[in-house]
C-alpha positions in Angstrom: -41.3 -106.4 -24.4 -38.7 -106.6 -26.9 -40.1 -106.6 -31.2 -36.8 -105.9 -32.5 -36.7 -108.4 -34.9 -37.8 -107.1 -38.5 -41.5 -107.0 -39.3 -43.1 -107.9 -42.1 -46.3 -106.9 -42.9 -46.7 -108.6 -46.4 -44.5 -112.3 -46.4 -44.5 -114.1 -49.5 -45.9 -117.3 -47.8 -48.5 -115.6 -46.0 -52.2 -114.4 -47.4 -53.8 -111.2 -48.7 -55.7 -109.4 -46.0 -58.0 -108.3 -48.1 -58.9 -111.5 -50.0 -60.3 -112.9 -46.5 -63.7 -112.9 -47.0 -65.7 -110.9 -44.3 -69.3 -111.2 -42.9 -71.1 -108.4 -42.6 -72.7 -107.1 -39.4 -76.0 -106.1 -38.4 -74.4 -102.9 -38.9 -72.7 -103.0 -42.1 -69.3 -103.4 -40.3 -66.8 -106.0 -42.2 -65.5 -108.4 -40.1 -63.1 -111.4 -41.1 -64.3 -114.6 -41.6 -61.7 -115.9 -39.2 -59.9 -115.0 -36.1 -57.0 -115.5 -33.7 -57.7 -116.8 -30.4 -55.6 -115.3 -27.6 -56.3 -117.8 -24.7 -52.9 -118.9 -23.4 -54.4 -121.8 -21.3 -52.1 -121.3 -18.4 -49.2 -123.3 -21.0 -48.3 -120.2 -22.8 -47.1 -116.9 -21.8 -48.5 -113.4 -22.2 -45.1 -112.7 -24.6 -45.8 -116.1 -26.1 -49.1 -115.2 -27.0 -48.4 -111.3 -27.9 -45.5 -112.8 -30.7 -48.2 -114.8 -32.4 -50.4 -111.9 -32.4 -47.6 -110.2 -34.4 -47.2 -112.9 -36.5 -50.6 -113.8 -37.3 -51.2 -109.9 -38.4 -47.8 -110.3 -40.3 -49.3 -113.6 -42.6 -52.7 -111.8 -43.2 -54.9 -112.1 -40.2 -57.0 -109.2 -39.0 -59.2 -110.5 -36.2 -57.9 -110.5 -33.1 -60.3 -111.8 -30.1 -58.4 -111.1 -26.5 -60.1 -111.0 -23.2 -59.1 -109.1 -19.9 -59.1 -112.2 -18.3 -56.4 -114.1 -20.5 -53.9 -112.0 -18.4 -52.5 -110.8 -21.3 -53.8 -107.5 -23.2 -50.6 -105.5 -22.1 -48.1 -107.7 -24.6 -51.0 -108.0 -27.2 -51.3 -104.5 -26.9 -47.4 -103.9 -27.6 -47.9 -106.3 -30.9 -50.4 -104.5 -31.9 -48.8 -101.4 -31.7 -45.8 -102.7 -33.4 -47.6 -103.7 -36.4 -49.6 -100.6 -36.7 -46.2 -98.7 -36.8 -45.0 -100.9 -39.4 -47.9 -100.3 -41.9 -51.0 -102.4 -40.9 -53.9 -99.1 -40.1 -56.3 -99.6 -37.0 -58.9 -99.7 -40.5 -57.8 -102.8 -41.3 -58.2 -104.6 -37.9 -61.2 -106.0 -35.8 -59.6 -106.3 -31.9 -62.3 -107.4 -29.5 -62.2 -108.1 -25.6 -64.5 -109.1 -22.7 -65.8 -108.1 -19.9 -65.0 -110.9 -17.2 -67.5 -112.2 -14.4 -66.1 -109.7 -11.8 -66.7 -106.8 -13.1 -70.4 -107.1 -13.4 -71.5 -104.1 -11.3 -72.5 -101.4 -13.7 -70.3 -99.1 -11.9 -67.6 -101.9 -12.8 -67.7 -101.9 -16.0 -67.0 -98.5 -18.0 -63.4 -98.9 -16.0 -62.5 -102.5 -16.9 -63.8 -101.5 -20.7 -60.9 -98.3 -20.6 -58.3 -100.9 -18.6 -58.7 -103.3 -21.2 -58.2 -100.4 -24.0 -55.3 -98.6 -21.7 -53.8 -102.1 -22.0 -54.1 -102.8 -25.8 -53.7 -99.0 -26.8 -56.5 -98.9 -28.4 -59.3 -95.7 -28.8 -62.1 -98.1 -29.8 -62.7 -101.8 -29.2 -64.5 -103.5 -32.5 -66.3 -105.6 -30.4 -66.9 -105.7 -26.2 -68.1 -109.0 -25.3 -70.0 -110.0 -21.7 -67.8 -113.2 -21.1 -70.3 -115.1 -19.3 -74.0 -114.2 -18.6 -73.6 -114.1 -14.7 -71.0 -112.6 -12.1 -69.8 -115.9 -10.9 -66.1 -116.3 -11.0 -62.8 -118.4 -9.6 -59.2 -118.3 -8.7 -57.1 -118.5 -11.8 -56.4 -122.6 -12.5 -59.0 -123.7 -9.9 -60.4 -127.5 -10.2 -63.3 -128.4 -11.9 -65.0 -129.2 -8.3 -64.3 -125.5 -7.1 -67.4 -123.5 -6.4 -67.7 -119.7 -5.3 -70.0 -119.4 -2.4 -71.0 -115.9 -4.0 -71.7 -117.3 -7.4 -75.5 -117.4 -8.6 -78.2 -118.4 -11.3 -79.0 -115.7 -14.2 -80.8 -112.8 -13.0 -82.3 -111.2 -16.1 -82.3 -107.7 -14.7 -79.0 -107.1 -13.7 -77.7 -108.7 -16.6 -79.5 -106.1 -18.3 -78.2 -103.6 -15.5 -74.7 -104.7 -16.6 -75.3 -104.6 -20.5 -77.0 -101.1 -20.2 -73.4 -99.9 -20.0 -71.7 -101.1 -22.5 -75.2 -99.8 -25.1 -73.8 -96.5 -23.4 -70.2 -97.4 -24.2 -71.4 -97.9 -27.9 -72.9 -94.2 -27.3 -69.4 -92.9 -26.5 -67.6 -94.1 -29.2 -65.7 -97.1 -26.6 -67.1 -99.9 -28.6 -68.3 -100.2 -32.0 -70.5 -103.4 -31.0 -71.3 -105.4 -28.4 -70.7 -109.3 -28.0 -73.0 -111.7 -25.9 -70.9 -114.7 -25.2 -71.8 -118.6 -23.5 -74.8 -117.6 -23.6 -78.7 -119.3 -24.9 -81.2 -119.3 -26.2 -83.9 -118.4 -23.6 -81.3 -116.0 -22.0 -81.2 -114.7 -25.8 -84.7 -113.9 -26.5 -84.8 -112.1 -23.4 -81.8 -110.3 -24.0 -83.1 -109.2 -27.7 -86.4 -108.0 -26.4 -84.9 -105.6 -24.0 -81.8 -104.4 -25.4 -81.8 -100.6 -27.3 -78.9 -102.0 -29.0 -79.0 -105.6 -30.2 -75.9 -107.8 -29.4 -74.3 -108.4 -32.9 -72.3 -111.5 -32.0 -72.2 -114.4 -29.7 -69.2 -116.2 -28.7 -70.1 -120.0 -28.3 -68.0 -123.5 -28.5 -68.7 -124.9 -32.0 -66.9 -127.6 -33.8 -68.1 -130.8 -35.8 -68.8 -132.8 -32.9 -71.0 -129.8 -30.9 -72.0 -128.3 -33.8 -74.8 -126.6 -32.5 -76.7 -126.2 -35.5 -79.8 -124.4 -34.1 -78.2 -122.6 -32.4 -76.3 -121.1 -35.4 -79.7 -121.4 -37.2 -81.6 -119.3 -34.6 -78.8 -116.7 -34.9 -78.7 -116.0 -38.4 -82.1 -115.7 -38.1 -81.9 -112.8 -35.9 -78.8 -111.0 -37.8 -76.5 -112.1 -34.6 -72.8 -113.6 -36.1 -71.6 -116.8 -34.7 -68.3 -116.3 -33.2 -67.0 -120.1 -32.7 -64.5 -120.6 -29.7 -62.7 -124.4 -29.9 -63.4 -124.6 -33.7 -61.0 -128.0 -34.0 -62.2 -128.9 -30.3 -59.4 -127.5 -28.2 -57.1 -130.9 -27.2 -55.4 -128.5 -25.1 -58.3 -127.4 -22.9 -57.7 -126.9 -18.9 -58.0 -130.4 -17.7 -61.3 -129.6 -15.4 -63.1 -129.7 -18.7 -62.1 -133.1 -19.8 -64.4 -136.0 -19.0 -63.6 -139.6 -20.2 -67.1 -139.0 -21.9 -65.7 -136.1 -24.3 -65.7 -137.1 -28.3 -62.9 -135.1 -29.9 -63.7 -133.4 -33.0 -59.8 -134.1 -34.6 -59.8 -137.8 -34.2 -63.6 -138.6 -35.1 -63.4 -140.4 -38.5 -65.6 -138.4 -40.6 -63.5 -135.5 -39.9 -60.4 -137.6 -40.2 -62.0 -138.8 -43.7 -62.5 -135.6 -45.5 -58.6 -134.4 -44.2 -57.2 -136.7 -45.5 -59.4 -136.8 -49.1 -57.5 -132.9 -49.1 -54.4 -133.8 -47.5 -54.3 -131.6 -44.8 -54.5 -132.2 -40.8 -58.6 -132.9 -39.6 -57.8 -129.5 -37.6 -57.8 -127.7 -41.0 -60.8 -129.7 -42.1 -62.8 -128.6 -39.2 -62.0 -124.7 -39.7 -62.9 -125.1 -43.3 -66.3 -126.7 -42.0 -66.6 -123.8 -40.0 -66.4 -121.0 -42.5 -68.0 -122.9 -44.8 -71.3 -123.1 -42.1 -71.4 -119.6 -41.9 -69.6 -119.2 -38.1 -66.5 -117.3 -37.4 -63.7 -119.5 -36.3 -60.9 -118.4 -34.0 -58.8 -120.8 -33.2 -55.4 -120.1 -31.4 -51.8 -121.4 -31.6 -48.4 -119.8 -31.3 -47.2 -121.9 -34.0 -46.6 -119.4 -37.5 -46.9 -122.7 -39.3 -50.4 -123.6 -37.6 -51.9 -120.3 -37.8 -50.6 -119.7 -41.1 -52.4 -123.1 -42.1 -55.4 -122.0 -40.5 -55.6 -119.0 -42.6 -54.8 -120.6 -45.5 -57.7 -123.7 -44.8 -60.2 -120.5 -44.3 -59.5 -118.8 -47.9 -58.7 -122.0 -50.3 -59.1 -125.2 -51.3 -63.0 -125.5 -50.0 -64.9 -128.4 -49.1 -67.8 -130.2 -51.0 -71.5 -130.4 -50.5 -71.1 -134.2 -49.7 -67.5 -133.5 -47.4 -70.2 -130.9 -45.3 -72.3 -133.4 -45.0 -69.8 -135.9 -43.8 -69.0 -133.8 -41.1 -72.3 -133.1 -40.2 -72.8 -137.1 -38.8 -69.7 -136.3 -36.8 -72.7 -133.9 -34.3 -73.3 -136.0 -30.9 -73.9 -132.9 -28.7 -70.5 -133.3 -26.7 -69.9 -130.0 -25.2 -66.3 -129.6 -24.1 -66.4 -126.5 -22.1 -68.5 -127.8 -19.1 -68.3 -124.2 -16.9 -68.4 -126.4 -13.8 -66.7 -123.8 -12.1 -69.5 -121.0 -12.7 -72.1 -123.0 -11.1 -74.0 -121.9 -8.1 -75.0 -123.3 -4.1 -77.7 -125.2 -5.2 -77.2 -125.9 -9.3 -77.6 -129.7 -10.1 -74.9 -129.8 -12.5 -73.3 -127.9 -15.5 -76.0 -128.4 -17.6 -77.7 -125.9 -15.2 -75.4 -123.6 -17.0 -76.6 -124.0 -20.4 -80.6 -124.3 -20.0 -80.5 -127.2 -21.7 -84.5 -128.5 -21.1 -85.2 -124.9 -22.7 -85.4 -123.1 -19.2 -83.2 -120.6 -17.3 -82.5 -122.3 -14.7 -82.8 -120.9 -11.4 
C-alpha cells in the first residue's frame, strides 16, 4: 500500500493530542475519550479504511479500535506504521482488536491474538477484546435469516476456558487489558466473579435512542469503561439489522433540537452526548472532514445540563444491532441474544 503522500502529524486545522481528555482505567492506563472505528461495512475498502486511520492520527486522534474480523488489520497496520515513522510514538496511541467468534478454542486463541499483532505490527495490543460472548459465527455478508447449525447459547465455562487465555496474554506482555464486548449483565456478573483479571472495558451499541443507561450505570460502578459502538446510530449499518421498527438516533427531534441550538450536524450532537455521559465513542468515517468534526464535537463547544437532558427523552430502547445471525437451533429470537428478562438464556 502506497503512503507516499506527505504526512502531517500536527495540521493546523486538526486538534492537540494531548488536550483530548482521557479516562482513566482500572489500571491507571489513559485512554482517549474518543475513538476511530475501523468497521468498513462491506462499502469501504481495507485501503479506504487504513487512509482514514492515517488521517485521523494526523488531526489528533489516538484511539484506534480494529478487529480481526473487519478484514483489514494489514492496511491499518501499514498506517500505523507510517505515522509512527513520521513522529507520532507507540506512547501516544491506544490500538485495540478482537478476538472473533471462531477462534474460541483456547488453543485458538494465543495465535489469532499474534496474527492480529503480526498484521498491525504491533508488540502489544492496548486492549484485546472477546467480540461476542459465544463461538457462533457466519459467512461474511450473510442475511439476517442465516443461522449456523453449530452456533449455541452461552456456556459460562468455556467462555471462561476462552478468557483464561487472554488473563495469560496480559501475563506475557500481549495485551495490556482485556475488553468484554456485546455482552450483559448476568453474563457480566458472572464473568467478574471468576476472572483473576477483571475485564476493563466493554464494547456495547450506545447512542441517544438506546442509551442504555444502566447499563453504563452498572459499569462505572464496577470500574469497567464503556466503549460505545454506533454512537450517532450507524445509518450505514448492514441492511440485516434494519427493521422498519428501528428509531434513528440522527433524525429524532430532540437530537435534531440541540444540533441545531449549536449549529452543527445531530451526529455531532450525539458524540458530544456521549462523552459528556461518561462512554467512549468511536464512531467511524473515511471522511477527514467527518472525523475531524467528530474530534472537534468531543473536545469543544459542550452541551448543557438541560441539552443532556433533552437527549435523554430521545431513550426508547431501540437496539440497532439485532445479532440475528449469532443465534442458535432452538433461540426464540434475538433478544435471546441479549438476556433481556434478566436471564442467560439457554
Amino acid at each position: 500500500m502506497d503512503f507516499s503522500e506527505p504526512f502531517d502529524p500536527r495540521p493546523a486545522d486538526g486538534v492537540d493530542a494531548s488536550l483530548v481528555p482521557r479516562r482513566t482505567l482500572r489500571t491507571g492506563a489513559k485512554i482517549p475519550c474518543i475513538g476511530l472505528g475501523t468497521f468498513g461495512n462491506d462499502r469501504f475498502t481495507p485501503e479506504e479504511i487504513a487512509r482514514s486511520v492515517l488521517g485521523a492520527l494526523s488531526v489528533g486522534y489516538r484511539f484506534i479500535d480494529c478487529a480481526a474480523v473487519y478484514g483489514n488489520e494489514p492496511q491499518i497496520g501499514e498506517a500505523l506504521r507510517c505515522a509512527m515513522h513520521n513522529g507520532i510514538a507507540r506512547e501516544e496511541l491506544f490500538i485495540s482488536s478482537k478476538l472473533w467468534n471462531d477462534r474460541h478454542a483456547p488453543a485458538d486463541v494465543l495465535p489469532a491474538l499474534k496474527q492480529s499483532l503480526a498484521d498491525l505490527g504491533l508488540d502489544f495490543l492496548d486492549m484485546y477484546f472477546i467480540h461476542w460472548p459465544f463461538p457462533n459465527t457466519h459467512a461474511p455478508g450473510a442475511a439476517h435469516d442465516s443461522r449456523s447449525p453449530d452456533a449455541r447459547p452461552y456456556i459460562h465455562a468455556d467462555y471462561m476456558a476462552t478468557y483464561r487465555e487472554l488473563e495469560k496474554a496480559v501475563d506475557e506482555g500481549l495485551i495490556r487489558h482485556i475488553g468484554v464486548s456485546n455482552t450483559t449483565i448476568p453474563k457480566l456478573n458472572l464473568l467478574l466473579a471468576d476472572a483473576r483479571i477483571k475485564p476493563a472495558a466493554n464494547q456495547m451499541e450506545m447512542h441517544p435512542t438506546f442509551a442504555q443507561t444502566g447499563f453504563l450505570e452498572y459499569l462505572k460502578a464496577r470500574d469497567v469503561a464503556a466503549i460505545a459502538y454506533c454512537p450517532i446510530g450507524s445509518p450505514g449499518r448492514p441492511k440485516r439489522d434494519t427493521d422498519p421498527s428501528d428509531v434513528e438516533a440522527m433524525t429524532h427531534p430532540a437530537v435534531v433540537a440541540v444540533a441545531e441550538a449549536h449549529g452543527v450536524h445531530p451526529a455531532l450532537a450525539c458524540v458530544k452526548w456521549a462523552v459528556q455521559r461518561g462512554q467512549i465513542p468511536i464512531p467511524s468515517s473515511i471522511h477527514r472532514a467527518k472525523y475531524l468534526a467528530n474530534l472537534k464535537a468531543a473536545v469543544s463547544d459542550p452541551l448543557t445540563d438541560a441539552e443532556m437532558a433533552r437527549i435523554a427523552e430521545a431513550d426508547c430502547g431501540s437496539r440497532l444491532i439485532k445479532g440475528q445471525v449469532f443465534l442458535w437451533p432452538g433461540a426464540a429470537s434475538w433478544k435471546d441474544l441479549w438476556d433481556m428478562d434478566g436471564v442467560i438464556a439457554k
